[in-house]
C-alpha positions in Angstrom: 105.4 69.0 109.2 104.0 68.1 112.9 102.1 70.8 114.8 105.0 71.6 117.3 107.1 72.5 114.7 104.9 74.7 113.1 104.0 76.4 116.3 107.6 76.5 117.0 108.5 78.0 113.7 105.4 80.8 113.9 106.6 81.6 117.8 110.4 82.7 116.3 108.4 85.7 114.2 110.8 86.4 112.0 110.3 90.1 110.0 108.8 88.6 106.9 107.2 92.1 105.7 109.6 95.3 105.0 107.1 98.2 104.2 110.3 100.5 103.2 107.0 102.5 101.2 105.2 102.8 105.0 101.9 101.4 103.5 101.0 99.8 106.8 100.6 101.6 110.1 102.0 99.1 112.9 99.0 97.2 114.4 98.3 96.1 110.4 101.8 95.3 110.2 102.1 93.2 113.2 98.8 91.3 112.1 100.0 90.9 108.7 103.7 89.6 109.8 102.3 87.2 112.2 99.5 86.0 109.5 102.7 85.5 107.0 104.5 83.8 109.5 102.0 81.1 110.5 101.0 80.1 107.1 104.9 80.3 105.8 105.8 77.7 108.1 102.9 75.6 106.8 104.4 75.2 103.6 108.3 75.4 104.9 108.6 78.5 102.8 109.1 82.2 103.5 106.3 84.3 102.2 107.3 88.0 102.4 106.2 91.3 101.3 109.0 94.4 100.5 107.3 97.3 99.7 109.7 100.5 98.6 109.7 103.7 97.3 112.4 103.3 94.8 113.8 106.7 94.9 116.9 105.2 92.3 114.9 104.3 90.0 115.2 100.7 90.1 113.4 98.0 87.5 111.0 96.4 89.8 112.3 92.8 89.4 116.1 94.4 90.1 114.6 95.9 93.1 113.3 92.5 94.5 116.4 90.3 93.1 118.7 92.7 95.2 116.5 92.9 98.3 116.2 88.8 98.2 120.1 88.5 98.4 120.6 91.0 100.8 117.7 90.4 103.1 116.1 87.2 102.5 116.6 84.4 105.1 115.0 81.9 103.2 112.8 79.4 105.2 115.1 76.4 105.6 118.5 78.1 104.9 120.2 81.5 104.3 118.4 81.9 100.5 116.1 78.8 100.8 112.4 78.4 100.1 111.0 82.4 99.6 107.7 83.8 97.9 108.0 87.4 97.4 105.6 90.5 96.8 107.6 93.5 95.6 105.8 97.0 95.5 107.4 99.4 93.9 105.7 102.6 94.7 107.4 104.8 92.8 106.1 103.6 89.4 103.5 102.0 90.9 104.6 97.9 89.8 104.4 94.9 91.4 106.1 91.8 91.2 106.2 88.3 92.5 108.4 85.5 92.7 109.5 82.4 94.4 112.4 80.5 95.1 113.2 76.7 95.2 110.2 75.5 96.9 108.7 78.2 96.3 110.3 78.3 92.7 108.8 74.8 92.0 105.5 75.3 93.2 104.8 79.2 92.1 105.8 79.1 88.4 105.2 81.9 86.6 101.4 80.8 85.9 100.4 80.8 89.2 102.0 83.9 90.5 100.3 85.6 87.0 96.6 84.0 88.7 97.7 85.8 92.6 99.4 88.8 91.0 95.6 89.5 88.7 94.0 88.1 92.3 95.5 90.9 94.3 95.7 93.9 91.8 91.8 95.1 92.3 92.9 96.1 96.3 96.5 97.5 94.8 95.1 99.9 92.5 92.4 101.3 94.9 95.0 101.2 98.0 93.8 98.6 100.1 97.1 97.6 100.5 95.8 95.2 103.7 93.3 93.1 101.8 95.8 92.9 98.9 98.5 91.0 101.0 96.4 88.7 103.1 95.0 87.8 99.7 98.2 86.8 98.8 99.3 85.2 101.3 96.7 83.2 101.8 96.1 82.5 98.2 100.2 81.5 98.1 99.8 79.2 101.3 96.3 77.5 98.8 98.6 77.0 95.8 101.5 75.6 97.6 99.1 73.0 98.7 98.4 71.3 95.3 101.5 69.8 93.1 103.3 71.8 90.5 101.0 71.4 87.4 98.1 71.1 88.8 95.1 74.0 88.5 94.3 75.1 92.2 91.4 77.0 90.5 89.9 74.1 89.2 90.7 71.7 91.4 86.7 71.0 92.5 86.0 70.7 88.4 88.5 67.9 88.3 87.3 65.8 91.2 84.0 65.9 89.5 84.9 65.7 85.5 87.3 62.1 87.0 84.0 61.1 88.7 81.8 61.5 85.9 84.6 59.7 83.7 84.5 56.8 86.2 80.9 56.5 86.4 80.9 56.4 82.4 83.2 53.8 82.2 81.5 51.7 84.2 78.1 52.4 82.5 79.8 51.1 79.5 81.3 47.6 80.9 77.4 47.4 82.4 76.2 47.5 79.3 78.9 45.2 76.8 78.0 43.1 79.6 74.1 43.1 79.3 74.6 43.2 75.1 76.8 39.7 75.9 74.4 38.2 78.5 71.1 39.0 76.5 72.2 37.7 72.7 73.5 39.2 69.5 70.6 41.5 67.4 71.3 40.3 63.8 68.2 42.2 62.7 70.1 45.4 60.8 68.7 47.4 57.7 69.6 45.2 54.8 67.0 42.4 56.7 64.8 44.7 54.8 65.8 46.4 52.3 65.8 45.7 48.8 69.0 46.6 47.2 67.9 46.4 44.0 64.9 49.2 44.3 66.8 51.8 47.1 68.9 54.0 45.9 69.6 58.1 45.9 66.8 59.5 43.7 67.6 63.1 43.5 70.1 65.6 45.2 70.6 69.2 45.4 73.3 71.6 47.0 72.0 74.9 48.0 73.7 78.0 49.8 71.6 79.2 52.7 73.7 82.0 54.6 77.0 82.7 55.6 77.0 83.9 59.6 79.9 85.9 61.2 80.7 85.5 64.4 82.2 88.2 67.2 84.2 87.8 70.3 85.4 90.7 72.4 89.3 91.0 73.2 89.8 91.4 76.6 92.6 94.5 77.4 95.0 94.6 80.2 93.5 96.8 82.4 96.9 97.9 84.2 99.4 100.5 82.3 103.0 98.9 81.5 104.4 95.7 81.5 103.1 92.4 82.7 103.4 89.0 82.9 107.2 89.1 82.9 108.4 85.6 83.9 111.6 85.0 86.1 115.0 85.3 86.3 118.4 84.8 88.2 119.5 87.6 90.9 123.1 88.8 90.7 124.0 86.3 93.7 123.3 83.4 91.4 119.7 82.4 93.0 117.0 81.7 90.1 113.3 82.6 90.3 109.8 82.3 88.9 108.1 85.7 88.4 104.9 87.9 87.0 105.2 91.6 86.9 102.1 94.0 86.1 101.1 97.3 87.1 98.6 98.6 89.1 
């Protein structure tokens, strides 16, 4: 996507954040929306944030599935490419999904690495930090292919690096082995068969060792992880849920 077009796209300013919960007062609000939009149009894909205070009681993935066929635009057509942050204040649960583009490049692996990203600010109410970290952590992801490890990606580069350099140390060296001779010098040039031989042998138990690794706990009440779905207008989704 060419420059103009993104500028174009970030100049419309469409509402991408509905704080129904009034988490944000409006100078936040209008930084955050204009932050969402700009990076959004990067990656042709609606990234939005609905926060609510659920007074019926809704599941939190109902609560976004609803507001995501009532309200969501979609980037490139009514109900296109979306990434969406729910809040749901009430029972204090957030959840994320994307669809199409967003569906294909946010599976339900990735939004479990934002949603655990984002959950420190949630829980102690910095509600600000916790969507630009979003945001800009969906705008990172959206950059590398579906399958691909965004963590890790610096890890990769060098573990295909050190792969390549190994291979070619081996050709190097079949090729100095091939250029130099063949060593037919081995053990048997020396040995005598007839003389060597296993004198003794002896099997004895030294110590049996134990050891212990720590099992990490979910440190959010509730459900998590989760996983997608399909919204009642017929629109499919990637998705992680968790507390917070």
């Amino acid at each position: 996507m060419n420059r103009t077009a993104v500028e174009a796209a970030a100049t419309e300013m469409k509402q991408l954040i509905h704080d129904d919960a009034g988490l944000l007062d409006r100078e936040t609000y209008d930084r955050l929306n204009a932050m969402a939009n700009q990076y959004g149009a990067e990656r042709e894909t609606d990234i939005m944030i609905f926060t609510s205070k659920n007074a019926e009681n809704i599941d939190v993935m109902k609560l976004m599935q609803n507001f995501y066929d009532e309200h969501a635009p979609g980037y490139d057509k009514p109900h296109g490419n979306t990434a969406i942050l729910t809040l749901d204040m009430k029972n204090r649960e957030v959840y994320l999904a994307g669809f199409y583009k967003g569906k294909e490049y946010l599976d339900d692996g990735r939004l479990d690495k934002i949603r655990h990203k984002i959950s420190p600010a949630l829980t102690s109410g910095d509600y600000e930090l916790a969507f630009q970290t979003y945001i800009l952590t969906v705008h990172k992801y959206m950059g590398f292919r579906p399958g691909v490890n965004p963590d890790n990606i610096l890890f990769n580069i060098w573990f295909q690096l050190a792969v390549s350099l190994g291979i070619a140390a081996i050709i190097v060296g079949m090729m100095a082995y091939r250029s130099g001779g063949r060593v037919t010098v081995n053990r048997q040039t020396y040995e005598d068969a007839s003389t060597s031989g296993i004198l003794d042998h002896r099997d004895q138990y030294l110590r049996t060792s134990v050891s212990k690794r720590k099992i990490e706990k979910n440190s959010g009440g509730g459900r998590s992880g989760g996983g997608g779905g399909t919204t009642g207008g017929g629109h499919s989704h990637s998705g992680s849920r968790g507390s917070f």
